[in-house]
C-alpha positions in Angstrom: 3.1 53.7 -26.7 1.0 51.2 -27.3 2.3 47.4 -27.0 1.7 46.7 -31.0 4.6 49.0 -31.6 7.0 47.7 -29.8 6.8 44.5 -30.9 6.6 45.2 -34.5 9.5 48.0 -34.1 11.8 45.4 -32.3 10.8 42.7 -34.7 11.6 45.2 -37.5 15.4 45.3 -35.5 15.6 41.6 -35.5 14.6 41.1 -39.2 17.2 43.6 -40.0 20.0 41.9 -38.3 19.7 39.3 -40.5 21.3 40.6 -43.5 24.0 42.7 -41.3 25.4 43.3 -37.5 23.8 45.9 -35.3 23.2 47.0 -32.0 20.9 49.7 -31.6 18.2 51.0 -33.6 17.3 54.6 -33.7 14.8 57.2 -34.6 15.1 60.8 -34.6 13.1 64.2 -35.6 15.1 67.3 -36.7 13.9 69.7 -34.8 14.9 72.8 -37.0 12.6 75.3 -34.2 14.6 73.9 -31.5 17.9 73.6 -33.4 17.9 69.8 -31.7 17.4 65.9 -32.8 14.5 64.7 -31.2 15.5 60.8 -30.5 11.2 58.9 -30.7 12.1 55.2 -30.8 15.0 53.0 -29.7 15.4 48.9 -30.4 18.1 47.1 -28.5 18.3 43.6 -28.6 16.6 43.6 -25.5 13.5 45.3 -27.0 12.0 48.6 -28.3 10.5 51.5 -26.9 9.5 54.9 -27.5 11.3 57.8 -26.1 12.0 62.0 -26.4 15.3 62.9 -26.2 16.1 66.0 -26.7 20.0 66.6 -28.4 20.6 70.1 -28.9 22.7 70.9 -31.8 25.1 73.9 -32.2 24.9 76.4 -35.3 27.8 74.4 -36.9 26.0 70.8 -36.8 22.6 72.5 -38.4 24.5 74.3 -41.6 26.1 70.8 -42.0 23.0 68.9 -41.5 21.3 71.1 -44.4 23.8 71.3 -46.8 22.6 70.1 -49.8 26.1 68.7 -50.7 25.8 66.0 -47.2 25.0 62.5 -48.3 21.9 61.1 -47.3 23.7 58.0 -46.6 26.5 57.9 -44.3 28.8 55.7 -42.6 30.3 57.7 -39.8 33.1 56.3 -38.0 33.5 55.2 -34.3 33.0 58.2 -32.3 31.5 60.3 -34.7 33.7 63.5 -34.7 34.1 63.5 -38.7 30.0 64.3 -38.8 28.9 67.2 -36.5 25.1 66.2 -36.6 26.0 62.2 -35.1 28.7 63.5 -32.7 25.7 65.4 -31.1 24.3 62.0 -30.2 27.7 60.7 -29.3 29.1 63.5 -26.8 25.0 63.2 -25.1 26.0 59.8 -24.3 29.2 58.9 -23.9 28.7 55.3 -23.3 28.1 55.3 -27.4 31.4 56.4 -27.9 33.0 53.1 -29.0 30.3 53.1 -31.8 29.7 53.4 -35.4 26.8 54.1 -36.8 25.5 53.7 -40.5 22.6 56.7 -41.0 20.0 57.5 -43.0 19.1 61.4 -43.7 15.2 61.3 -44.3 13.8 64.0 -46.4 10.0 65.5 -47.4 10.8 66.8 -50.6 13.5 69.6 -50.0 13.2 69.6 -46.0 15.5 67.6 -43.7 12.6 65.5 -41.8 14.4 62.7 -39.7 17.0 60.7 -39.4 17.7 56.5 -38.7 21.1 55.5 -37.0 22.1 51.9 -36.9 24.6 51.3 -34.1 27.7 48.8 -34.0 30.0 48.5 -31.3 33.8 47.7 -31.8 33.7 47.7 -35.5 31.8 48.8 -38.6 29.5 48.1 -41.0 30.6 48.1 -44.9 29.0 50.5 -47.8 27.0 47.4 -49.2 25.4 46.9 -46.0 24.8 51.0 -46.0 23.0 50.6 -49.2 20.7 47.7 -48.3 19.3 50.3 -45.2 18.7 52.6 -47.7 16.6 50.5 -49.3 14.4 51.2 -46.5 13.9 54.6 -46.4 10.7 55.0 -47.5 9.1 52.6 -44.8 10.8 54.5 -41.9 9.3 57.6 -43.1 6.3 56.3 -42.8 7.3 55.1 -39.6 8.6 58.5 -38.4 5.7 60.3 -39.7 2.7 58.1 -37.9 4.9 58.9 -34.4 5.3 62.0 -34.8 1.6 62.7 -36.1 0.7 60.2 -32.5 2.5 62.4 -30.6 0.8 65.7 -32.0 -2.4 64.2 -31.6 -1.7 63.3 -27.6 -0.2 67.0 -27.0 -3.7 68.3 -28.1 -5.9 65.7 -26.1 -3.2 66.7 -23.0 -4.2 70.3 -23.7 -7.9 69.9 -24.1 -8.4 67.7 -20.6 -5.7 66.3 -19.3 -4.9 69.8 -17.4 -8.0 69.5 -15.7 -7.3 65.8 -14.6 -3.6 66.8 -13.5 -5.1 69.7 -11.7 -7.9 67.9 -9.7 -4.9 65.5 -8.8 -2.5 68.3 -7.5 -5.6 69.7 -5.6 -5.8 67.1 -2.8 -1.9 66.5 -2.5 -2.0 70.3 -1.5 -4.9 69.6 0.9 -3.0 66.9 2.4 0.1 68.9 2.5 -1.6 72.3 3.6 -2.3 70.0 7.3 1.0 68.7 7.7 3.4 71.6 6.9 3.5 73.3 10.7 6.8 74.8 8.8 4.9 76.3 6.1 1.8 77.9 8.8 3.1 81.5 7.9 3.6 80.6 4.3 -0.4 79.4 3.9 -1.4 82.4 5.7 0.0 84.7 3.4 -0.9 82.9 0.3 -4.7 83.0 1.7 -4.1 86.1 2.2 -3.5 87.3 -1.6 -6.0 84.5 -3.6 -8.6 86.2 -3.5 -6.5 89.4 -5.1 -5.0 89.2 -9.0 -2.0 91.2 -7.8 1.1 89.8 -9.3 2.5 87.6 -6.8 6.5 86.1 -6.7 7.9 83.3 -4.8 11.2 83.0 -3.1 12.9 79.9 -2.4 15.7 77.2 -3.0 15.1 74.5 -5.3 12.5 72.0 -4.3 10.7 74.1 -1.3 7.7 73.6 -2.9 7.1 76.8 -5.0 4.8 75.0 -7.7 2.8 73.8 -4.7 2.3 77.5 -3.0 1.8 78.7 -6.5 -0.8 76.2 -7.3 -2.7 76.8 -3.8 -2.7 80.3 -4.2 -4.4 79.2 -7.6 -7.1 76.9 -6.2 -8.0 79.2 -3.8 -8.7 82.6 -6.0 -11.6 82.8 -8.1 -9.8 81.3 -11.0 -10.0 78.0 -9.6 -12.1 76.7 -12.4 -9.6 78.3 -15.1 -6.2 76.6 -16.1 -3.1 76.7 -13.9 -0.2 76.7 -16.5 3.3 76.1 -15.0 6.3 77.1 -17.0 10.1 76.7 -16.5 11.6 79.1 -17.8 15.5 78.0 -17.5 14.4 74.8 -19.7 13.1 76.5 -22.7 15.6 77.7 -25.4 16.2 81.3 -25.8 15.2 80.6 -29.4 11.8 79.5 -28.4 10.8 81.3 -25.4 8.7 84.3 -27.7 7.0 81.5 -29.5 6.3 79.4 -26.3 4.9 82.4 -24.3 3.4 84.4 -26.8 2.5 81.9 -29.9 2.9 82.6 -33.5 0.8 83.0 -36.6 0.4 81.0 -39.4 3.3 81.7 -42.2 5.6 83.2 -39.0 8.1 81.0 -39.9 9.2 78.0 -42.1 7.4 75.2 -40.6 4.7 77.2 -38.9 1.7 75.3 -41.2 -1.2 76.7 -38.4 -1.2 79.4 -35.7 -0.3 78.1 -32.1 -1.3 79.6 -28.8 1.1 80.6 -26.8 1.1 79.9 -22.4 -0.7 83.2 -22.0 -3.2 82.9 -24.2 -3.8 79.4 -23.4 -4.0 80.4 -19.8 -6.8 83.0 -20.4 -9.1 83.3 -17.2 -6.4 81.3 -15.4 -3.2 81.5 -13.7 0.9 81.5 -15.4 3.3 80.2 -13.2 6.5 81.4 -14.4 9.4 79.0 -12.6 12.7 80.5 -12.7 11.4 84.0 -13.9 15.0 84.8 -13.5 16.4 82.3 -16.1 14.0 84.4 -18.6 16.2 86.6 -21.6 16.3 90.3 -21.4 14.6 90.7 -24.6 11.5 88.4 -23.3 11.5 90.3 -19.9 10.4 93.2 -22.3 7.3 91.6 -23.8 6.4 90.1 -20.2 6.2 93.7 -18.9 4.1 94.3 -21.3 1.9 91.8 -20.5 1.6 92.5 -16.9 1.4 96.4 -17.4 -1.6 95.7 -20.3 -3.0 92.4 -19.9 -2.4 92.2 -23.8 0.0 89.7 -26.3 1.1 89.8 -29.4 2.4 86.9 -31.9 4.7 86.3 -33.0 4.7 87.1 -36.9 1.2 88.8 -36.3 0.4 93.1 -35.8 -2.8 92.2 -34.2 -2.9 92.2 -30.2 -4.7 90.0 -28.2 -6.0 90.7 -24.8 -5.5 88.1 -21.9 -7.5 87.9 -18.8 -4.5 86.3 -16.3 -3.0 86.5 -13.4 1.3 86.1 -13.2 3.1 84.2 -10.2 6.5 83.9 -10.6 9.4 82.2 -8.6 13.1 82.0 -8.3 16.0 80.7 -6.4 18.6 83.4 -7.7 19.2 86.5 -6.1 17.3 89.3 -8.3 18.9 92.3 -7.0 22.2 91.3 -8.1 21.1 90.4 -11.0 19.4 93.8 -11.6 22.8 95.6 -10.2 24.8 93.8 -13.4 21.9 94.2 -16.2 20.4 90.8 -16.1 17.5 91.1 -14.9 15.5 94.4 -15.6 14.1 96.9 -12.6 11.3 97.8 -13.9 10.3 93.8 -14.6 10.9 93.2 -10.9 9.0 96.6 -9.6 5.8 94.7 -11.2 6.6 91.2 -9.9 7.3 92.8 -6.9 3.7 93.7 -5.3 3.6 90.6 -3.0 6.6 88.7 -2.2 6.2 85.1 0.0 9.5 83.6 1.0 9.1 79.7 1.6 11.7 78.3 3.8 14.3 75.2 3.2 13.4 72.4 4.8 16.7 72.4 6.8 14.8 75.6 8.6 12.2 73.3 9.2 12.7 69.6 10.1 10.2 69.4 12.9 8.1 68.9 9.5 10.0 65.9 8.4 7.9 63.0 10.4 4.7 64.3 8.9 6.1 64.8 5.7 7.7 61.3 5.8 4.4 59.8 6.9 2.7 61.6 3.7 5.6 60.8 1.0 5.1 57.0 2.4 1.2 56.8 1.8 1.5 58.6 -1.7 4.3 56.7 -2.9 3.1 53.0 -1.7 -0.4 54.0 -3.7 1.6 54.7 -6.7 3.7 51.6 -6.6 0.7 49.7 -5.7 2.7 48.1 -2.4 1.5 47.7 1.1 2.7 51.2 3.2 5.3 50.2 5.4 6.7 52.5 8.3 10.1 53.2 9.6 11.2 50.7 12.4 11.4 52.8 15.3 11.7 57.1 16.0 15.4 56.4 15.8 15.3 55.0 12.0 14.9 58.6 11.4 17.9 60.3 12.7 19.6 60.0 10.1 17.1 62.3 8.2 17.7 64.9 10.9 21.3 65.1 10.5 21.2 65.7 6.6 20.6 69.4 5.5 18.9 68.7 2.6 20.3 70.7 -0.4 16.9 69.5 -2.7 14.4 70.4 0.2 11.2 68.7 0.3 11.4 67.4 -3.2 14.6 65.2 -2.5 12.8 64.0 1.1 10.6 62.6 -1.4 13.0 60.6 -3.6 14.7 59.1 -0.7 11.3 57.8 0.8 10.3 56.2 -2.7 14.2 55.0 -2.3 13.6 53.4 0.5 10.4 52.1 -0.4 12.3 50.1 -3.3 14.9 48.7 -1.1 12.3 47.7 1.9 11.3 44.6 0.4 8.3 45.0 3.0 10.5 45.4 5.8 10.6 48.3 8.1 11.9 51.3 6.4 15.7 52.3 7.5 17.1 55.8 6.1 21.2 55.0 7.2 22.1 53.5 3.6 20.2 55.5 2.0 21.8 58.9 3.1 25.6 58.2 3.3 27.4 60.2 6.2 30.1 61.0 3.8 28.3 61.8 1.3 26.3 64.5 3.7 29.2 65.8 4.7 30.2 66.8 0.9 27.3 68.0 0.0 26.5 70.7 2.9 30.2 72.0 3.0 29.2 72.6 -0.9 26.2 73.9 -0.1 26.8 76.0 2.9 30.5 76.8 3.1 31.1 81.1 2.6 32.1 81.8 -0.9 34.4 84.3 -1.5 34.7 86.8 -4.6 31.8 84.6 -6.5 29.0 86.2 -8.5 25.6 84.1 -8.5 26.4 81.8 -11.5 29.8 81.3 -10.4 28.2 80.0 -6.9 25.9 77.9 -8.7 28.5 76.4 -11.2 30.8 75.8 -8.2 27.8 74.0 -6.2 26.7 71.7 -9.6 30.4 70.4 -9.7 30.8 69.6 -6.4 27.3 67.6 -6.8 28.4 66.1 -10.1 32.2 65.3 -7.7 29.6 62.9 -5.3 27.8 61.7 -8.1 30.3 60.8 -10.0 29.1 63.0 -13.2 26.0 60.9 -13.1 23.0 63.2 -13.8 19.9 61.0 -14.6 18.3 58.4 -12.5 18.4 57.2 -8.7 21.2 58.9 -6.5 22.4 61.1 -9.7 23.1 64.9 -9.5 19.7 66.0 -11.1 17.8 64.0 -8.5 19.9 65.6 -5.2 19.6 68.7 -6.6 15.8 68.3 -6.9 16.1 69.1 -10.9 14.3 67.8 -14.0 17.6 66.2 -15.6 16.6 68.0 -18.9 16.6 71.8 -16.9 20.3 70.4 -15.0 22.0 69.6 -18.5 20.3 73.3 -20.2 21.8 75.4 -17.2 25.4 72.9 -17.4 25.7 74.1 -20.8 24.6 78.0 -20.0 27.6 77.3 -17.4 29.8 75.9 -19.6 30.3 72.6 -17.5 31.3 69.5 -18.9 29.2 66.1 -19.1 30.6 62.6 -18.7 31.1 60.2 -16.0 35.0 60.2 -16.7 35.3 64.8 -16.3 34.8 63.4 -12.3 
């Protein structure tokens, strides 16, 4: 965001608290596709900045967020159960609790647009000082409307080149990484092997081995290397939006839908779809991705007219697929097709004679980032304590405790014993690894989450939180918490 904003936005907050208390100001987007409040812009005392938090909302807080008969001006008491569209924003963060909030409904004509929450902790604000925000409404459109046109405007320019820049920057970290994983020597003969073919191709491995990285080489090396590489996770999108996501839509498909929008496949024509947690996908989208891998051919959504693609399909997962096709979850014939050419990419518990090496790499990467000199561990026995841990987010969490360690180093010699905890080792491998009796896959990984969330506290976000050991985007942790039915909050641990 550029620097002009936030000052003017937190000037804005500053002008307002003159004429009544607050402690937070807030922006938001209905999201009526995604059923969610998009949160764009936050001012705190402190400051303002932009943001994109995504609050899903039930079916319940949507019919009360359009009915015509809510008022557009509200006062909603502290904790916000007596308004189902707020208490989305207050059970997502549970440190607002203690908050009221005055907020403003924004409308375009007939359609719910956005929405403005003021934020006051320990008491409330009056209906006098509810009707002097109002007074505002208009400018925070405005306000709204200019972010949210920004933010279309950088999607687009990310879609036109920044692929290509992200790509030739992925490029040499796999080089890099191709050298040092002696681990991974089978793996990289095997994905040599099938480049230059544009056989379906599906990757099997725990959470942060490094499938996005095979996939990606696999990629670079096949005669699609100048096409686009188009990763997709497939647990993180909505079943609600996974048709329009993968396939597209025309214009007039639905309310909202103003233009036609390419979908993954069609965007990735000539290229390559990497399809993270193929397993996560709906049964009635594994029927339309059949379709595309049996006829090369989309169709979208609110359209008659088929479109041919020219792409290739690699697809990964960490679940068990043939239990999942044993209790209807995850169709046969789906799998058949996926199935041509299977690479299985080892933990990194399987291989730790890589960890030096991959230490060494994480170290030179990360310092460049942070713009800091590259220091190196004291001595060979600095890194025991790296050899002890069995790493339950592979390669991927190796990562986030060498940029830990960077942070704490102060330029001094890196040391790994405080930043891996012997008890907190312990507690994580016995959940991890301990036999499991009588438990379907979900129940295994709903069991594993809250014994992570147990050592974490219920933290999720940020360093040493459960999305981080479990080598998750924290977004993709709270969508499969909720599949699971597992509760957030610091105080349910």
């Amino acid at each position: 965001m550029p620097r002009e904003f936030e000052v003017s936005f937190h000037e804005t907050f500053l002008f307002m608290k003159k004429f009544f208390p607050a402690d937070q100001l807030n922006l938001h987007l209905y999201d009526e596709e995604m059923n969610a409040i998009r949160t764009i812009a936050v001012a705190t005392n402190a400051g303002a900045k932009k943001t994109n938090t995504v609050l899903p909302l039930d079916d319940q807080s949507m019919a009360y967020l359009h009915n015509p008969k809510t008022p557009e001006e509200q006062l909603i008491a502290r904790g916000g159960e007596d308004n189902p569209g707020i208490a989305a924003i207050i059970r997502y963060n549970r440190k607002q609790y203690d908050y009221s909030i005055m907020a403003l409904h924004l409308k375009k004509g007939n359609s719910l647009f956005g929405l403005v929450s003021v934020m006051l902790k320990g008491q409330s604000n009056t209906a006098q000082q509810l009707k002097l925000l109002s007074t505002l409404k208009l400018p925070f459109i405005s306000i709204i409307s200019a972010l949210a046109q920004n933010d279309e405007i950088e999607q687009l320019k990310q879609r036109l080149d920044g692929d290509d820049r992200a790509h030739r920057e992925e490029d040499s970290a796999i080089t890099e990484r191709e050298i040092i994983g002696n681990g991974l020597k089978h793996v990289l003969d095997m994905a040599r092997q099938i480049a230059t073919y544009d056989s379906p191709v599906i990757l099997l491995g725990e959470t942060g081995v490094g499938k996005e990285m095979i996939a990606r080489l696999i990629h670079n090396m096949s005669h699609r290397s100048k096409g686009p590489f188009i990763p997709v996770n497939c647990g993180a999108i909505p079943d609600t939006l996974i048709d329009s996501e993968l396939f597209g839509y025309a214009k007039g498909a639905f309310t909202g839908a103003t233009s036609s929008k390419k979908g993954v496949f069609e965007s990735a024509d000539r290229g390559t779809v990497f399809l993270d947690e193929v397993a996560e996908l709906p049964l009635n989208a594994q029927v339309r991705m059949l379709r595309v891998l049996q006829e090369k051919r989309i169709q979208q959504v609110g359209s008659m007219k088929p479109i041919d693609v020219d792409i290739r399909v690699i697809a990964a997962t960490h679940g068990n697929l043939d239990q999942m096709i044993a209790k209807g979850q995850f169709r046969s014939d789906l799998w058949f097709r996926l199935h041509v050419f299977t690479i299985m990419i080892p933990p990194l518990r399987e291989r730790k004679e890589d960890i030096p090496s991959l230490v060494r790499f994480f170290i030179k990467k990360k310092s460049n980032q942070m713009g800091i000199p590259a220091p190196f561990p004291a001595n060979a026995e600095s890194l025991l304590p790296l050899f002890s841990y069995d790493w339950p987010g592979n390669v991927r969490e190796l990562e986030n405790v060498v940029e830990r360690a960077l942070i704490l180093s102060r330029g001094n010699p890196l040391a790994f014993q405080s930043i891996i905890r012997r008890d907190e080792t312990e507690t994580i491998t016995e959940s991890v690894f301990k036999p499991q009796e009588n438990l379907d896959l979900n129940q295994m990984i709903s069991k594993h989450i809250r014994e992570v969330l147990k050592v974490t506290r219920g933290k999720i976000n940020g360093p040493g939180g459960a999305a981080e050991k479990l080598g998750l985007h924290p977004a993709t942790l709270r969508s499969r918490m909720t599949k699971l039915g597992i509760p957030f909050g610091k105080g349910k641990y």
